[in-house]
N, C-alpha and C positions, 0 to 999 in steps of 0.2 A: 577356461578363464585365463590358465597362463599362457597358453597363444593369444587369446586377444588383448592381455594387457600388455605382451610385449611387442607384435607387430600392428595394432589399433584394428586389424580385423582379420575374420576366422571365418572358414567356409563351413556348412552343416550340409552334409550329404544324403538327400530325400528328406528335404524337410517338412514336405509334404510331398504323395503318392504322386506318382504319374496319370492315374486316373482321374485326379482334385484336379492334376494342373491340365489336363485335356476339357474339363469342364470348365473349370476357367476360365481359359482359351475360348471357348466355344461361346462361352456366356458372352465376353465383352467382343466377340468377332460380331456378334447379335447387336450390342449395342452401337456398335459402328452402324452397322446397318441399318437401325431404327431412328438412327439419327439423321443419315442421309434420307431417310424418307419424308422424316420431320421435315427437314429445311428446304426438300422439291416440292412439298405442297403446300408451304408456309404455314406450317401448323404449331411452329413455336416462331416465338422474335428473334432474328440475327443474332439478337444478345444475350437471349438465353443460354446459359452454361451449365445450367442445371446436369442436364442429358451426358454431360461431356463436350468435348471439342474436336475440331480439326486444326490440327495448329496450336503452338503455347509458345513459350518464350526459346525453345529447344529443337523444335519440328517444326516442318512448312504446313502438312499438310497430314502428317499420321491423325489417328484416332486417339485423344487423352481423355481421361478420367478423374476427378480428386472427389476425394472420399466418399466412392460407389459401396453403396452397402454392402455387398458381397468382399472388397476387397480391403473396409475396415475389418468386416469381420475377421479377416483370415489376419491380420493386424492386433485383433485383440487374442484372438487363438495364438497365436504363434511368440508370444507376449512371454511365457515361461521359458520358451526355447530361450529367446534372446536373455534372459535375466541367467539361465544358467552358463550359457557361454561367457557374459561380462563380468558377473559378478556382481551386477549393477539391480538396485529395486526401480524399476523403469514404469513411465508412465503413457501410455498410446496416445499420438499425435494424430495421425492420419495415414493414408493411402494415396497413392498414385499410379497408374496405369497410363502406357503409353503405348501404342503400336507402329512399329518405326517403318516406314515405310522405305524402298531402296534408296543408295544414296545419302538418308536420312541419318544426324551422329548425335550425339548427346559430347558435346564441348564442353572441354575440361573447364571444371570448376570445383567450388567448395559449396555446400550447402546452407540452407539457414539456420536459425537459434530451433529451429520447432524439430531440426531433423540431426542431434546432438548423436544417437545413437539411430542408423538406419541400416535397412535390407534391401538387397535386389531379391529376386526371387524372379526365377525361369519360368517360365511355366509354355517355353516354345521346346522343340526339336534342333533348332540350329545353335551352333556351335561360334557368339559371336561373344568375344570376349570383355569383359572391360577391365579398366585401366585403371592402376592405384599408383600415387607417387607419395611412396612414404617415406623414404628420402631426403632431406633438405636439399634443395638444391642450388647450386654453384655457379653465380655467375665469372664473368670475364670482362675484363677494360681493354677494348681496342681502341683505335687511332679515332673510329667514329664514334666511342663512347661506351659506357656499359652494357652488354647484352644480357639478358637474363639466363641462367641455365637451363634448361627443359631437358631429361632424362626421358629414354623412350618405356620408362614407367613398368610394374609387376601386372600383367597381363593374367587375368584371370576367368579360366574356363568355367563354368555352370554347365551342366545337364539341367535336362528338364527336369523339376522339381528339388533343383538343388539352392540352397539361400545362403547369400554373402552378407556377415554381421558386419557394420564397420561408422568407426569414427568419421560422418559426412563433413562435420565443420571442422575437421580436423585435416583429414586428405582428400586430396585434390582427385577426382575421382573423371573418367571418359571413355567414350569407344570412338573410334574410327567409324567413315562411313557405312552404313549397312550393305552388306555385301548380298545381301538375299530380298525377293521381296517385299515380303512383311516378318518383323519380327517382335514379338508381345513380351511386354515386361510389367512385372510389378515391384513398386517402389512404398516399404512401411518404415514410419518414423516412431521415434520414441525419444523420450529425453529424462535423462537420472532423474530421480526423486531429491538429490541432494543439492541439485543444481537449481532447481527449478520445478514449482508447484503447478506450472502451465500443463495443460491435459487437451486433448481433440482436439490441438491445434486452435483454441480457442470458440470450438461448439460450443453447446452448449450436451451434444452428446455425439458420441460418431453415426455416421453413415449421411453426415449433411452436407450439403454442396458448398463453395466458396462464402457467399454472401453471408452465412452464418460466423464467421469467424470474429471475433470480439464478444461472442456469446448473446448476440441478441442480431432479429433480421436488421438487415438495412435496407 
């Protein structure tokens, strides 16, 4: 709790097995799969996102997921870790899964209101860092104007099954291009209880796809 309240986030070493996180792994490589079979014999509509996606606002063309039943679960499971690290009585927003494809970066940004307190979570072999600028950082006035400062940021290693707690609307958070062919990541959100009564990202319970959000279908 006093690492996280003094640098806004903390690493938990095997926060789950390496066995969970091969399963894992293995589970959503399946759902890529079934997805691309889905949409070669047009057995769901272009716009169904139920299944997941290829492509979001971050990737061209990786495998995404938001809040697959398996990796809300592992979101509600993982729910006391994260409250004993911050200190914080936290309430489960959702899940996110991505699989980056080479090439492929997740651009530096800050997150939204739903993702107040979130987790990366490994659950690959490779060794690909992301990036925390916790920092304020320091521009400069030249001749053509003000430049923003951008810091080359705290680079932060994972092993498989290792999870990084950290303040998302608070630090600006990214990785570099992927260096490798594919790489699997899982993304869980939470947000204080004191801050805000909002819960499953506005489901009406976890493990539901986008269109539920507001707590009723659209």
């Amino acid at each position: 709790m006093k690492e996280f309240n003094k640098k806004n986030y903390v690493i938990i070493k095997s926060a789950i097995s390496e066995e969970t996180a091969d399963v894992v792994k293995d589970y959503f490589a399946l759902k890529a799969q079934i997805l691309d079979t889905f949409k070669k014999n047009n057995y769901i509509s272009p716009f169904n996102k139920d299944h997941g996606s290829f492509g979001d606002h971050q990737v061209n063309k990786g495998f995404c997921s938001y809040g697959d039943p398996l990796s809300d679960s592992l979101t509600t499971k993982l729910k006391p870790v994260f409250e004993k690290a911050t200190g914080l009585k936290l309430n489960e927003n959702y899940s996110y899964m991505r699989i980056y494809l080479k090439g492929e970066e997740l651009t530096r940004h800050k997150d939204r209101p739903s993702c107040e307190i979130s987790g990366t979570l490994c659950i690959d072999d490779n060794d690909w860092p992301i990036y925390l600028e916790p920092d304020k950082k320091k521009g400069k006035y030249t001749n053509t104007g003000y430049i923003p400062g951008f810091t080359e940021g705290k680079a932060v290693h994972l092993k498989k099954g290792d999870l990084m707690i950290y303040r998302g609307c608070d630090l600006e958070h990214w990785r570099d291009p992927n260096p490798f062919d594919k790489h699997f990541q899982i993304f869980v959100h939470y947000n204080n209880t004191k801050t805000t009564d909002q819960k499953y990202d506005g489901r009406p319970h976890m493990g539901l796809p986008n269109p539920f959000q507001g707590g009723t279908w659209k």
